[in-house]
N, C-alpha and C positions, 0 to 999 in steps of 0.2 A: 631473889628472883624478882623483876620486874617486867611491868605491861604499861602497854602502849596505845590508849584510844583517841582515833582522830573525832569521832564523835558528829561528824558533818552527817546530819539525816537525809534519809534518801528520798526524792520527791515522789509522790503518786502517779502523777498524770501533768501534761502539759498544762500548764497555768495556774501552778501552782506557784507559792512562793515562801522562805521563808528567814528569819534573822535569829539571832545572840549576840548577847553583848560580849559574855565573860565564859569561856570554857577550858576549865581546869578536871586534866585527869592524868594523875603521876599517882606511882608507886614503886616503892624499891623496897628489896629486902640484902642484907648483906650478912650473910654464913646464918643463912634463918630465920633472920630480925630482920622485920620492918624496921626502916627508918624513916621513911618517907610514905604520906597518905594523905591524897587528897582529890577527889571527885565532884566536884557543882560545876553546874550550868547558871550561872547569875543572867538574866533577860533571854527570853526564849518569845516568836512568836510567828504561826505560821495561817496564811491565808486561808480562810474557810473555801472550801472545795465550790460550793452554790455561790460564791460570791461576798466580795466585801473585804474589811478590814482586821488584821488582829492587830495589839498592843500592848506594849508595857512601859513603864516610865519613873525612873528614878530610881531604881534599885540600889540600892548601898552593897557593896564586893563583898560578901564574905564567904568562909569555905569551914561551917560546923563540925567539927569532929576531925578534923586533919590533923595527921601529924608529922611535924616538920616543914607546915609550910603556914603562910599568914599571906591573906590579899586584904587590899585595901582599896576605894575610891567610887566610882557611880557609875552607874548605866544610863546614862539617860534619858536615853529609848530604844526599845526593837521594836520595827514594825513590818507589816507584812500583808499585802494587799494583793485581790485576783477583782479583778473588772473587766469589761466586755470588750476595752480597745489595750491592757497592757495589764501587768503583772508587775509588783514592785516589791522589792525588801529592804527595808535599812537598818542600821547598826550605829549607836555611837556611845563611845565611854570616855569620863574626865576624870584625873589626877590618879591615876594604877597605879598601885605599889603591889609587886608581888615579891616576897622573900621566900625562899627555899633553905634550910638548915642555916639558918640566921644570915643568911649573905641576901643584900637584895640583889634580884637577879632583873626585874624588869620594872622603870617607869616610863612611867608616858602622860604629859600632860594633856591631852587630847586625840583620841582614837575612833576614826568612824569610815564604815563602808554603805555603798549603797551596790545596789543591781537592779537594773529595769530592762524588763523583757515587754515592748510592744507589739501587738499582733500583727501590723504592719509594719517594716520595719527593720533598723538595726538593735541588736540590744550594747547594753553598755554596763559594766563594772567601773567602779569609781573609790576609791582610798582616801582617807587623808589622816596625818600621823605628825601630833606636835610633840617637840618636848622627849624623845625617846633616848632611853639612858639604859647599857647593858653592863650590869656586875658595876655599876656608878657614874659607868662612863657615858660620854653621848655617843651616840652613835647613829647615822644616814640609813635607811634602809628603802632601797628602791622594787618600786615592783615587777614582778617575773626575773630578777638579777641574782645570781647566785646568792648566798646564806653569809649572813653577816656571823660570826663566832666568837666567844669570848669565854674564861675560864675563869674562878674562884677557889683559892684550895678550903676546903670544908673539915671540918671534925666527924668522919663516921670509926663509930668503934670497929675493931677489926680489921676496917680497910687502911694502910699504911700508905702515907703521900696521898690523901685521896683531892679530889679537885671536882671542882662539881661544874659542868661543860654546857653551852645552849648555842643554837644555830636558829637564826632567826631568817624568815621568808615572808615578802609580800606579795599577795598574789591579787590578780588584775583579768580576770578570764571570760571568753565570751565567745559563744559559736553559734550555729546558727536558728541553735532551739533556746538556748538558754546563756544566765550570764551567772559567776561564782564571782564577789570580792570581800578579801581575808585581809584586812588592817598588820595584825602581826602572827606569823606561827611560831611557834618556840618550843624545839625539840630538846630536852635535856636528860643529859647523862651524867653517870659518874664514872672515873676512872682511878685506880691507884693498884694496889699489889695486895695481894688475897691470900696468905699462908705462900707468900712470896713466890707469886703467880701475879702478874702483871693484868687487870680484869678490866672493864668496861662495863658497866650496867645502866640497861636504858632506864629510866625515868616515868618520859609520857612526854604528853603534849600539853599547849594553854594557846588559844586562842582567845585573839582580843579585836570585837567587831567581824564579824562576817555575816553576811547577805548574798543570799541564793536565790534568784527565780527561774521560771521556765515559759515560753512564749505560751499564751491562750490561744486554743485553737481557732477556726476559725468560725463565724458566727453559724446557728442550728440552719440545715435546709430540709425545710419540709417537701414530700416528692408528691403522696398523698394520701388523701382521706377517703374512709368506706367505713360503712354507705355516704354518699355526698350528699342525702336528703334527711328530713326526719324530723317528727313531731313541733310543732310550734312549744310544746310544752315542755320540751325539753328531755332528759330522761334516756337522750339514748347513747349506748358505747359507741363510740368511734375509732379506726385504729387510722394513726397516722403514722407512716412511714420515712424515711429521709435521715440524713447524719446530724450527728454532734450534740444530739439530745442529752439530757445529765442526768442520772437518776435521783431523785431529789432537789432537779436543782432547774425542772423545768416549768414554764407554765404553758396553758392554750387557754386564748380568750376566742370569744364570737360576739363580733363586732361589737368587741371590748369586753364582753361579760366572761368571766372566767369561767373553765371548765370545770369540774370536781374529778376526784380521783383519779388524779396524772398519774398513770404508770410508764415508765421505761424498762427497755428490758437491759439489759446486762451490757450490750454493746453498743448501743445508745443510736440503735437505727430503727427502731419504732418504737411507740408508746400508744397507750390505750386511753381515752379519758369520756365522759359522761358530757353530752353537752347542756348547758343550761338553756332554758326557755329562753327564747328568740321572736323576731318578729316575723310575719309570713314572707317569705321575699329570700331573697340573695343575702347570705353573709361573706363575712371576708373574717379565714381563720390563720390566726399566727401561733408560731412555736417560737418561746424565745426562753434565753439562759444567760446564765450570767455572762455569756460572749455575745450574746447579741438576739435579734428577733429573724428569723426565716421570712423570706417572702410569703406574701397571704396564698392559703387553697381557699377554693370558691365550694360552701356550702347551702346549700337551698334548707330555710324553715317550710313547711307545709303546713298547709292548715289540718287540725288533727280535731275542729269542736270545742276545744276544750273552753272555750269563750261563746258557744254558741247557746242561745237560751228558746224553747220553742212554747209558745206561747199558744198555738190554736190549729186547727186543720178542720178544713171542709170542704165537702161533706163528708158525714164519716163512715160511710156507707154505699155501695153501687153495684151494677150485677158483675158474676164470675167470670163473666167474655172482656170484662175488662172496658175502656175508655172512659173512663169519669176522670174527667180534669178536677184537680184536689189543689188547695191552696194552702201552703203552711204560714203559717206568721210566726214571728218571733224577730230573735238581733242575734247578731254575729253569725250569718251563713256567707258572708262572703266567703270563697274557697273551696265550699261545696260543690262534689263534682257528680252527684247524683240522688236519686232514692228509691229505695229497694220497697217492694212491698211483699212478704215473706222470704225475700233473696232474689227475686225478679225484679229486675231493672223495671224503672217506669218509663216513660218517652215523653218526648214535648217536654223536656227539662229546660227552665227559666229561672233566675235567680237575679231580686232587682237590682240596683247600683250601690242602695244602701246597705244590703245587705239583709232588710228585715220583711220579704218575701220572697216563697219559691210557689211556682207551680209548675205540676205534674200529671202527667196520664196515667192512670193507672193499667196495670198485665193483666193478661187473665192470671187467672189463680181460684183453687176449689173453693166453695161456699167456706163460710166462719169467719171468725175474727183473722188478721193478719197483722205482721208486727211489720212497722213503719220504721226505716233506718235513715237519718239523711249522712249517707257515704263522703266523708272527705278522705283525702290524697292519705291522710295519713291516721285516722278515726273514725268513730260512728257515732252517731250522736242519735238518740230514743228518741222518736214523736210518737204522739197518741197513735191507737190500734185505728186501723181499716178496717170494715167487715164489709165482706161482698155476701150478695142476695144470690142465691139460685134462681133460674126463669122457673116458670108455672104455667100449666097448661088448663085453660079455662075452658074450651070448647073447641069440638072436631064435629066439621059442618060439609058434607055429610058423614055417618060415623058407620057407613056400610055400602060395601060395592060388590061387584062380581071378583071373583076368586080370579078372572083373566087379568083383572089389574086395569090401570088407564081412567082412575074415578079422580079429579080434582077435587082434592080437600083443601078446605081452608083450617087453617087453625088457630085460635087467639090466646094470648097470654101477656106475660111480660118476661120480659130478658131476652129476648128474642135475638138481640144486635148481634150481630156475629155467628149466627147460627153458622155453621159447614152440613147441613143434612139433617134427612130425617127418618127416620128405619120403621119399620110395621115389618112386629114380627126381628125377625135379623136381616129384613132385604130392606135395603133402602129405595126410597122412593128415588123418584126424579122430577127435571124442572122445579126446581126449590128456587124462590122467590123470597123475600125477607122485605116486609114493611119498615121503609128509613124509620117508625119510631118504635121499632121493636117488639110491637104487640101483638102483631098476625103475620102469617105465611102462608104459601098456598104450595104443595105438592104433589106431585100425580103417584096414586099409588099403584106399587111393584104389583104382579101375580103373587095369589099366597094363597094355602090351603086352607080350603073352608073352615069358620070359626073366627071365633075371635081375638085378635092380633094385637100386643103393647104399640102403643108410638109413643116414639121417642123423640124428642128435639136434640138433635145435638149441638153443645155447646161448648167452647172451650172452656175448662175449670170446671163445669157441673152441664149436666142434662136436664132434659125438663121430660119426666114419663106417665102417662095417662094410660093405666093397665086396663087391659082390653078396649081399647078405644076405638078400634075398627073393629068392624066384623066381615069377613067375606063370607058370601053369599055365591051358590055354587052357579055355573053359568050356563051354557049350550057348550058344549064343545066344538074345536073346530081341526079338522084333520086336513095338512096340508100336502103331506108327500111319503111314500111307501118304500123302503130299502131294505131287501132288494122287491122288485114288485112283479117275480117269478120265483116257482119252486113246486120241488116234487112234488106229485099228486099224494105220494103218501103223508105230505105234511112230515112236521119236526123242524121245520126252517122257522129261525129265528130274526124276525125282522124287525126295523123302527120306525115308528113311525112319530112324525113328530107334526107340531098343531099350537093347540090352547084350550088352557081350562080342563086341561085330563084332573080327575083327582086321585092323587094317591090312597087306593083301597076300595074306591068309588067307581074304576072303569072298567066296561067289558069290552072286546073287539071281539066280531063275529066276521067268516069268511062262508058267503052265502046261507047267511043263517049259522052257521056250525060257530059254536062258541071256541077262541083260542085260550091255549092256556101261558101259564106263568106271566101273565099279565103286571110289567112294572113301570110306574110312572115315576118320572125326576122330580124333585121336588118343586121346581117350579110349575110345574105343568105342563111344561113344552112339548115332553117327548114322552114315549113308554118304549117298551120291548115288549112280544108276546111273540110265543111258538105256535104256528099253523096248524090247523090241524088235517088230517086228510081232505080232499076233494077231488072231484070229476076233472078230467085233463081240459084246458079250454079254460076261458074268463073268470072272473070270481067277483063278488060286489066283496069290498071292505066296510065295515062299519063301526067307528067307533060312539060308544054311550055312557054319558054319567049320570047322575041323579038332576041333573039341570037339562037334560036332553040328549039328541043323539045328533053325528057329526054329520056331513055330506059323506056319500061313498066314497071310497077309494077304489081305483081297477088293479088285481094283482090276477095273475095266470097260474093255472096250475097245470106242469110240464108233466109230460110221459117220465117214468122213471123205472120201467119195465118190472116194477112190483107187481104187476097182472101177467106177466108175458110167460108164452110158453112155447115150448118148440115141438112138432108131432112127431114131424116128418122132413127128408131131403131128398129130392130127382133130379137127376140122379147124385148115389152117392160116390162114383167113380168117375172119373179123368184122366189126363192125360198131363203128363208134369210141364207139358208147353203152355199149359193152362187155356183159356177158351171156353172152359164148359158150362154152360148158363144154368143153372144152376136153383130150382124152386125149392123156396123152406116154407112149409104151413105150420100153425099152430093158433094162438090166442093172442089179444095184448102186444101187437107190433105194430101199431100206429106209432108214430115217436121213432122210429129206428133210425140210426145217424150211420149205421152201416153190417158191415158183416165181412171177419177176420179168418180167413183160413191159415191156421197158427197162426203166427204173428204177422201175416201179409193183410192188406185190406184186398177184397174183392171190388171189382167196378160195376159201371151199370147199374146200379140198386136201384128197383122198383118196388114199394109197399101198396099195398094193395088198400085201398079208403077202410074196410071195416077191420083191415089188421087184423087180417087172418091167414095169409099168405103176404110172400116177398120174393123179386127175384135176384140175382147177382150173377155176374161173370167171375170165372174163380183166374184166381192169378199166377203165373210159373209156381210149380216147386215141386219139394223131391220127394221121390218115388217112397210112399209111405201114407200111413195114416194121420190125418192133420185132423186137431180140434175147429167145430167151427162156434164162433161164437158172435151173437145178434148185437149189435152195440145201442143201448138205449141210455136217456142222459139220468137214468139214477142207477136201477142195476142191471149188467148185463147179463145174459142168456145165454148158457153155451152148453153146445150138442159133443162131447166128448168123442174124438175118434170120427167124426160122424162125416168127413168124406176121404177118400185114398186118390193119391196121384199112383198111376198106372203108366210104367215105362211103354211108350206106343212102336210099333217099329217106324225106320227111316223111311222115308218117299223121295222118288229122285221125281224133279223136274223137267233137268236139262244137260246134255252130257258134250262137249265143248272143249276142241273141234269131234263132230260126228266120224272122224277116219285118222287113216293113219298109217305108215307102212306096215309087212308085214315084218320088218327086222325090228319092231317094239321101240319104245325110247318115246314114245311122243308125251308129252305134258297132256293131261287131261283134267280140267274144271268137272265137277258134278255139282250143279244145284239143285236143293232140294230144303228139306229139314227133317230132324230127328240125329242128326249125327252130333257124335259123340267122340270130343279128342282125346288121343290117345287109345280109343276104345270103340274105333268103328275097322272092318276092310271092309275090300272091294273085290268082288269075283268081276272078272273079265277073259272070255276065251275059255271057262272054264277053270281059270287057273286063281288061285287067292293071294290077293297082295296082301300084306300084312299089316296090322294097324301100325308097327314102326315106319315103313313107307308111306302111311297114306299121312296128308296134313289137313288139320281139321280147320275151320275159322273157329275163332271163340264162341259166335252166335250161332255153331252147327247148322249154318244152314247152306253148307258151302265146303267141296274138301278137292283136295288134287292129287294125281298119281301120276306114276308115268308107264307107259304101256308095255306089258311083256312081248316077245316075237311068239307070232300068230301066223296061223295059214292064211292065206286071201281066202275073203268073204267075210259076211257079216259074221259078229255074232254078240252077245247080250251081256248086258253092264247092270251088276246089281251089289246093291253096300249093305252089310251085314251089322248090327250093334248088337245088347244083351236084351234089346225089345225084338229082333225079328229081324228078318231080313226084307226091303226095300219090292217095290216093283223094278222092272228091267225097263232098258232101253237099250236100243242096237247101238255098234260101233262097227264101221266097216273096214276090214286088211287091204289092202289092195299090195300087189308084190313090186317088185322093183324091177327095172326094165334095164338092161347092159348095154351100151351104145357101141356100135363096133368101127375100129379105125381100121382099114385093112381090113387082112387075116386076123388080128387079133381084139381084144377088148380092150377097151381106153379104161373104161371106167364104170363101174354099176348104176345105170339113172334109175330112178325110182319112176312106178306107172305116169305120176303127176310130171314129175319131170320129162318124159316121153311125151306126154298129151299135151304140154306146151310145146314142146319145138314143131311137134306137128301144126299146130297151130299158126306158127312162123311159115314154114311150107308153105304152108295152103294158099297165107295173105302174100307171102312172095308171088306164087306162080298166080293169083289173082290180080295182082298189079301188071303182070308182065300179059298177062291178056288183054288186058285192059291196051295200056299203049299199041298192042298190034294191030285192033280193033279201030 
């Protein structure tokens, strides 16, 4: 059994590269038995991955432990190189003797290949072969050209006729990543008759010179850096992003100075690295590998302190409101971009050209010590502590006024700058003034209740308080206006009255003398509320008092509210439901009456009589029944239950319209009057009753029509009937109707009226005709 290894390594990665001088690997067995054995690699050498050169030189051919073969002659060099513009391999060997089963099978006095892969570029394979002799013979061997072959008959036991066979190949190859150049290949077999079976068995291979490279990529591109700022002192991770990074095989400088801790990840499109301290200012960062350097990203140093030394600060001390201009000394604040005093920025920040002064305004901030930071872009740097002063209050000039407020204090201390106000008590004062050097102020103080009252300075960061420092001192009071400034005589209205200088607990209001109750004052003093208490109808003096005196009066009215009122009597207590009846109610207490209701209608006409003891009223339509009457007064009203009845009255006729009418009936007749009732009035005429379906009433019954039944001539009396009674009369006169005659017979029936006109014609005819005779 025999195997067959080409043994050509397989490259990693583009730009890679790598050489051999001498490779031998044959094995045969025949019915079992080895015969042949033998595996080296004589010069080997392949480009380090990061860059650079491998090598070897001078190797002497030989193959320990083989059996059946012997080599002979030098390597004398592989090499194999990766760099940033090309990739190179070479190969060469002098004076090869190789024998296989004592036959030499291959020399060559000079064997060498080369391969160069440039990043820019063609690549190129290259051979060259002196001196080549197969099985003793010379023989050409060109490359990429078919296999030059030649045979040897050998001695293997077993195999019968055996012959030992090689086919030799030079190869010359190159595309457009990479170049292969192989000096010699030489494939050998055996062939002869095997228990007289004609057999074949492969051998292996032996290469002599070969050189393999692969084009390098092209050089790293950085895309970019984050964060792109950071400490002057270095220290901070960066990731940089972009292709063709190597892991192992990359660096990053800042403006030159190397990074620490290059890391790449796997696919060599970002890396992580530490930058080193830098100068404050713009850098310019590269990525670069063994193919080459990345265009520069632009990174910014900041000043982070770390070079800053503070040597002094004054003053170290100033009030809690804050503005004390403070000077630091020291070196290396150029870059400082602030300073904090307990975390509050200060103002009026300066920093000289040198670098070795700032000055600063100090915040407000509470009383004590505070810690001094000077803030750079990218650090802090510790100056001495601050301590701010609380203001102080030495004297309150004067330190008592009236409780109504309005007394100018002065007040002196220190820390005063800045005050915003000043409170007595929790009300603050007004007109607050502040002396530019901060030691007195003058404020007007608020109203407050008698006693004595903290003031307070206020100040940003601290206060300045002097307990009991004011006293108020109770005042006059002064009463300005009364809501509302009417009400029942019985009292219980609750009113406001508002002023200055009430004291809470301290005032009374009386209403002609009569004290009120539930007496409460606002804490300012302004206003109170109090409940009335009864008084006489008619004016009232208000008066409010506190222990500093009593106000001017106030005028409030005390209204009728029919709390006294009584009803005796009504004349009369009967009417007529057309209404009209005047109507007198005596009793007590109706001064004040705003009217008087018979049920729910109002009466007119109302007259009260001055000592409101009687009143009179006109009563109003309504219906036939007993109606409540009730006295209307503006608190409680008065009412007489039942206490008059509308009485259905009968009809009265006026006027009957026309006064005649034939006797064959039919004529339309008008009746004015009042009392009628639609639907529910007739009408006697002639004796005879029309019926309240015939008769039509007006809605205002004072007004109805019928039409006349047939009557004998002559007068006779017209009277209308409803469920009051029956009406007075008025006449209506028949007159009959008169026939006209044509001839012998009747034309036509004329009525008396119609008769009593044509006579009238007559008369004026045969008067005219006198006349002209005349």
């Amino acid at each position: 059994m025999a195997t067959l290894g080409l043994g050509t390594p397989a490259l990693a990665a583009p730009g890679d590269a790598s050489a051999r001088g001498v490779v031998v690997d044959l094995s045969a067995e025949v019915a079992g038995i080895a015969v042949i054995t033998a595996d080296a690699v004589i010069g080997t050498a392949t480009a380090p991955a990061a860059g650079g050169t491998d090598t070897e030189t001078l190797l002497a051919i030989s193959i320990p432990g083989a059996l059946g073969v012997t080599a002979s002659g030098t390597v004398e060099e592989v090499t194999a190189t990766r760099a940033a513009a090309s990739s190179s391999a070479s190969a060469s060997v002098n004076g090869l003797n190789l024998a296989v089963l004592g036959v030499d099978v291959l020399d060559a006095t000079e064997v060498s290949a080369t391969a160069t892969c440039p990043q820019v570029g063609p690549t190129s394979a290259d051979t060259t072969l002196v001196g080549l002799e197969l099985f003793g013979t010379a023989v050409t061997l060109t490359a990429n050209t078919p296999a030059v072959v030649g045979s040897a008959a050998v001695v293997v036991p077993g195999l019968v006729g055996a012959s030992l066979n090689a086919s030799l190949t030079r190869v010359e190859t190159t595309t457009a990543t990479g170049a292969t150049a192989i000096t010699v290949r030489a494939v050998l077999t055996l062939s002869g008759t095997l228990l007289g079976v004609p057999t074949t068995i492969p051998v292996g291979t032996v290469i002599v010179a070969e050189a393999i490279c692969e084009r390098p990529p092209a050089a790293p591109a950085a895309a970019t850096i984050t964060p792109d700022e950071g400490p002057q002192s270095g220290g901070q991770t960066v990731t940089i992003t972009g292709t063709g990074f190597i892991p192992g095989g990359t660096t990053v400088t800042f403006d030159g100075a190397p990074a620490t801790n290059v890391t790449v990840n796997p696919g060599g499109t970002s890396l992580t690295a530490v930058t080193p301290p830098g100068a404050v200012g713009p850098a310019s960062v590269l990525v670069s590998t063994v193919n080459g350097t990345s265009p520069p990203l632009a990174y910014t140093y900041l000043a982070d302190g770390s070079g800053a030394v503070v040597t002094g600060l004054a003053p170290t001390s100033g009030p809690t409101v804050g503005g004390t201009t403070v000077t630091i000394t020291g070196t290396g604040f150029t870059g400082v971009a602030g300073v904090d005093f307990n975390g509050l920025p200060g103002t009026g920040f300066t920093v000289n050209p040198a670098g070795t002064t700032i000055t600063v305004v100090t915040p407000p901030n509470p009383a004590g010590p505070a810690a001094v930071e000077l803030i750079f872009p990218a650090g802090e740097v510790t100056a001495p502590t601050f301590t701010y002063i609380a203001p102080t209050i030495t004297s309150i000039v004067p330190d008592t006024g009236p409780n109504t407020g309005g007394t100018t204090v002065t007040i002196t201390g220190t820390g005063f700058t800045g005050a915003t106000g000043v409170t007595f008590g929790d009300t603050p004062g007004t007109n607050l003034v502040v002396d530019p050097s901060g030691t007195s102020l003058t404020v007007v103080t608020p109203p407050g209740p008698v006693g004595p009252a903290d003031v307070t300075v206020l100040v940003p960061g601290a206060n300045a308080t002097a307990p009991n420092g004011f006293t108020y001192v109770a005042a006059p009071p002064s009463a300005a206006s009364i809501t509302p400034n009417a009400g029942p005589q019985s009292g219980g209205q609750t009113v406001t009255i508002t002023g200055a200088g009430f004291i809470p607990g301290d005032t009374t209001v009386t209403f002609d003398g009569v004290p009120a109750t539930n007496v409460t004052v606002n804490t300012g003093g302004t206003s109170l509320t109090a409940v009335t208490p009864p008084g006489a109808v008619g004016p009232a003096v208000v008066v409010v008092s506190t222990g500093g005196g009593t106000a001017a009066p106030l005028d409030y009215a005390y209204l009728a509210d029919g709390s006294a009122a009584t009803v005796t009597g009504l004349n009369p207590t009967t009417g007529p439901t057309a209404g009209g009846t005047t109507v007198t109610i005596t009793g007590t207490g109706l001064t004040g009456a705003t009217g008087v209701n018979f049920g729910n209608t109002p009466g007119t006409n109302l007259v009260v009589s001055p000592d409101g003891t009687s009143l009179t009223v006109v009563t109003p339509p309504g219906l036939p029944g007993s109606v409540d009457v009730t006295v209307l007064l503006p608190g409680e009203d008065v009412t007489e239950p039942d206490g008059f009845t509308y009485e259905v009255a009968p009809p009265r006729i006026d006027t009957v319209t026309p006064g005649q009418g034939p006797t064959g009936g039919g004529t339309t007749v008008t009746v004015g009057g009042s009392g009628f009732v639609p639907g529910g009035t007739t009408v006697t005429i002639c004796g005879r009753t029309i019926p309240a379906s015939q008769v039509s009433v007006a809605a205002d019954g004072r007004s109805l029509t019928f039409r006349t039944p047939p009557c004998a001539a002559g007068t006779t009396t017209v009277t209308v009937s409803t469920d009051g009674g029956t009406s007075n009369g008025l006449t209506f006169r028949y007159f009959p109707r008169i026939l006209p005659v044509t001839g012998d017979s009747i034309a036509s029936p004329l009525t008396a009226g119609a008769m009593l006109a044509l006579l009238g014609v007559v008369l004026m005819l045969l008067t005219r005709r006198r006349q002209r005779a005349n």
